[in-house]
C-alpha positions in Angstrom: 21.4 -4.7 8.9 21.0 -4.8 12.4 17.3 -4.8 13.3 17.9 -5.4 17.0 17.5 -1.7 17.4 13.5 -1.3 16.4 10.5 -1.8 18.5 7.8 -0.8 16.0 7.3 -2.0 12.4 5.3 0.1 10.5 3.9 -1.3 7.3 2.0 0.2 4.2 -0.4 -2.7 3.4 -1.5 -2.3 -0.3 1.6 -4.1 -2.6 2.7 -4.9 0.6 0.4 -7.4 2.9 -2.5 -7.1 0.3 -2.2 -8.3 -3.3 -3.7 -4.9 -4.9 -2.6 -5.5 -8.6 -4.6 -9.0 -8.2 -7.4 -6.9 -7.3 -7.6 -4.3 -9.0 -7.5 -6.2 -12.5 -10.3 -8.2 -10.6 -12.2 -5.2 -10.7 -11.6 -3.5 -14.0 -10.9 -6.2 -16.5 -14.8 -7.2 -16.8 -16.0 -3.6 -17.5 -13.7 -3.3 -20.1 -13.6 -6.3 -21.2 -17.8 -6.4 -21.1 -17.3 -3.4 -23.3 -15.6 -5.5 -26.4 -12.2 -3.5 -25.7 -8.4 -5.1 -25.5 -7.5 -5.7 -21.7 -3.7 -5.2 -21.0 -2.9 -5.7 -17.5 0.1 -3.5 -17.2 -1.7 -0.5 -19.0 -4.6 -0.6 -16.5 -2.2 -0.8 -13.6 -0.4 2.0 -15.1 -3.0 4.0 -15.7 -4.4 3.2 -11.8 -1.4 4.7 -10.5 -1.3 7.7 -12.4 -4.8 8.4 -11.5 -4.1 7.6 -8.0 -1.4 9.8 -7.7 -3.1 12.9 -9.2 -6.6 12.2 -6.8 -4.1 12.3 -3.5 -2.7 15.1 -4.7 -5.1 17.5 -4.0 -7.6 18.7 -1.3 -8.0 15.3 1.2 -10.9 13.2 0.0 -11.7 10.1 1.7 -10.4 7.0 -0.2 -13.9 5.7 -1.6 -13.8 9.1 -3.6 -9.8 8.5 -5.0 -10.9 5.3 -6.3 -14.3 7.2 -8.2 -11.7 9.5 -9.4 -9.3 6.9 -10.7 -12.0 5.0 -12.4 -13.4 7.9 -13.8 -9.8 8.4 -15.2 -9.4 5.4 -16.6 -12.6 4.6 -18.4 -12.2 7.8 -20.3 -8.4 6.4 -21.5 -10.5 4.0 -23.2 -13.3 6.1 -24.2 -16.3 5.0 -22.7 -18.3 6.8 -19.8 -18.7 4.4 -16.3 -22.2 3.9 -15.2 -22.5 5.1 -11.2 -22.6 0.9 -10.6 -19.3 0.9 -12.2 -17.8 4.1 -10.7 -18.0 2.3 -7.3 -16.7 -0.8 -8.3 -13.5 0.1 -7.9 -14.4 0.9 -3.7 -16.2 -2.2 -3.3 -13.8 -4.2 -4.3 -11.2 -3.2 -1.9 -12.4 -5.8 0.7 -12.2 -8.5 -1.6 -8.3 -8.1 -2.8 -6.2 -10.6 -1.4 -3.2 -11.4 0.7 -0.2 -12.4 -0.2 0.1 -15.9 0.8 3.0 -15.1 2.7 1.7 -11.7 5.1 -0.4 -13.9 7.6 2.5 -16.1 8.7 4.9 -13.0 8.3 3.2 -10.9 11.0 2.3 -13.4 13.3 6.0 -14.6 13.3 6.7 -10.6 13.6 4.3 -9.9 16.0 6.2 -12.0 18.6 9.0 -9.7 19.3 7.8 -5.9 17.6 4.6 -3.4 17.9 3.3 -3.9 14.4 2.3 -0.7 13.0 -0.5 -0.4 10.0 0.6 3.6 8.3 -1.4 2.9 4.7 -3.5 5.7 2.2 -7.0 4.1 3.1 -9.9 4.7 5.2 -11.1 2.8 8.1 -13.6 0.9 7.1 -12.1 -0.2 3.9 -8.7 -0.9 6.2 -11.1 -2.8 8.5 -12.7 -4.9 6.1 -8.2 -6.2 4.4 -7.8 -6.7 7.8 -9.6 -9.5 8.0 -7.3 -11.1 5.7 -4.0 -10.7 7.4 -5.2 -12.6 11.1 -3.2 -10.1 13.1 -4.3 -7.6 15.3 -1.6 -4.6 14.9 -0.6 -2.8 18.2 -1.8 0.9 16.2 -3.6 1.6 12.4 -3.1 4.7 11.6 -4.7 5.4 7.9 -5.1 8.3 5.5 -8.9 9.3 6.6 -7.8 9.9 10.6 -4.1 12.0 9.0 -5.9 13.8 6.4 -3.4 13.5 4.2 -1.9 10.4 2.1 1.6 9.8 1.2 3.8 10.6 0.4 3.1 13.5 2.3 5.6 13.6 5.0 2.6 14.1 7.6 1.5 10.8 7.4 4.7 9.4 9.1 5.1 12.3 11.1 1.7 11.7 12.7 3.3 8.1 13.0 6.4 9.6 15.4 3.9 11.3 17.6 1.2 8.6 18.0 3.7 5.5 19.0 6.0 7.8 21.0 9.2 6.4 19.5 12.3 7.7 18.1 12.6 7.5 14.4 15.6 5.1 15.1 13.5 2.7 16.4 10.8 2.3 14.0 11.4 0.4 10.3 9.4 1.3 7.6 8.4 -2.1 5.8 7.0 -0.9 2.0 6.7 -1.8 -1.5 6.4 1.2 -2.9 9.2 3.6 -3.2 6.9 6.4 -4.5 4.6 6.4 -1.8 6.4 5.6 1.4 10.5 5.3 0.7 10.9 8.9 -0.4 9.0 10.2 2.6 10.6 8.3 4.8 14.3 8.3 3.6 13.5 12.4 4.2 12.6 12.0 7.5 15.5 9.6 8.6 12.9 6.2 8.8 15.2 3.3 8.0 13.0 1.3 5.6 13.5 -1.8 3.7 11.5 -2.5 0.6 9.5 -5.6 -0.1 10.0 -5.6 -3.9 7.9 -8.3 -4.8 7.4 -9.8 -8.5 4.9 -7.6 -10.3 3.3 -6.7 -13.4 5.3 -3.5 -13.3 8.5 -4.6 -12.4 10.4 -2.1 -9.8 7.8 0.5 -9.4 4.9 -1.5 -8.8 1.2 0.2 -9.1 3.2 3.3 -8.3 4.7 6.5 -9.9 8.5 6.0 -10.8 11.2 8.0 -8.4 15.2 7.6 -7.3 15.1 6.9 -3.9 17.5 4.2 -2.0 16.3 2.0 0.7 18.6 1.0 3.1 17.0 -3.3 2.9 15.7 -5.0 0.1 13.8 -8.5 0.1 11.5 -10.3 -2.2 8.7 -10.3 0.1 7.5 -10.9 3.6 8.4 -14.5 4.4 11.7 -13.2 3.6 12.0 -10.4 5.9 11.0 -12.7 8.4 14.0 -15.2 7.6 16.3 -12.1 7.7 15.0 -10.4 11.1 14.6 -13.8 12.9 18.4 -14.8 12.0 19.6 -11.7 13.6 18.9 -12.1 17.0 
């Protein structure tokens, strides 16, 4: 690929930048646990995406009500009712989830010759709070809570066309998951190149399973920098 051609990166963060299946099994795996029950770390992870996926769905709700939703969901897969402490957990926790070691470096290294774009399915606050984490400071964040909406909703990259005032051709999409950002943006005409890192769920990630082809893959960010840097 020739990345010559784009001036903005736009980057989903969660599975991306931020180590999400790290943290959410930080979150979970004690309540259950504390409850006498089998913890199986791909079974959570699948049941947090399915319970994702069916809170965006609907009506907008802001994040911190999603991840209620999804914890509601889950502690009822294994038959036990969460406490209000508990049905927060999951949104108070957010903050804490880590970077991969490799998105820091990454971005700076990025940062030195693109516009790097934040485009994730969170609110501000919470956004604000991972941020802290990655030691960048991106040139726009545009999150769920100012679109209304959260991918893979088209509207979310749409909104991303009209608030950095580039062509489509010069933005690359830079996402793990191919549920929530790839299709989108492969039906908009985004290029996009997927950082398919190891995970628990291997080629879906904490994500819904879909056919969808990106036009890059790498195994993660220190990658992508190795790939961009040696073609210019």
């Amino acid at each position: 690929m020739n990345f010559n051609q784009f001036t903005h990166l736009t980057f989903d963060c969660y599975g991306t930048l931020i180590d999400w299946e790290r943290g959410i099994l930080a979150a979970l795996t004690p309540l259950i646990e504390g409850r006498g029950l089998p913890v199986d770390p791909a079974q959570i992870l699948r049941l947090y995406a399915k319970y994702e996926a069916a809170e965006e769905a609907g009506p907008y709700k802001r994040y911190g009500d999603v991840l209620r939703g999804v914890m509601d969901g889950i502690a009822a897969e294994f038959g036990f009712t969460p406490s209000e402490d508990e049905r927060n957990a999951l949104a108070e926790s957010v903050g804490n989830w880590p970077a991969f070691p490799d998105s820091a470096e990454a971005l700076a290294a990025l940062k030195t010759r693109h516009k790097l774009v934040i485009l994730s399915n969170i609110d501000d606050a919470m956004f604000a709070r991972s941020n802290r984490h990655l030691g960048v400071e991106f040139d726009e964040i545009i999150t769920a809570q100012q679109v209304g909406s959260y991918k893979p909703s088209r509207r979310n990259f749409q909104v991303a066309l009209e608030r950095l005032g580039a062509q489509r051709t010069q933005i690359l999409h830079v996402a793990q998951s191919l549920f929530h950002d790839h299709v989108p943006a492969k039906e908009l005409g985004f290029t996009t190149v997927w950082v398919n890192r190891p995970s628990i769920l291997p080629g879906t990630g904490v994500s819904l399973p879909v056919d969808v082809t990106p036009d890059f893959e790498v195994a993660d960010m220190a990658s992508l920098v190795r790939e961009m840097m040696g073609n210019r």
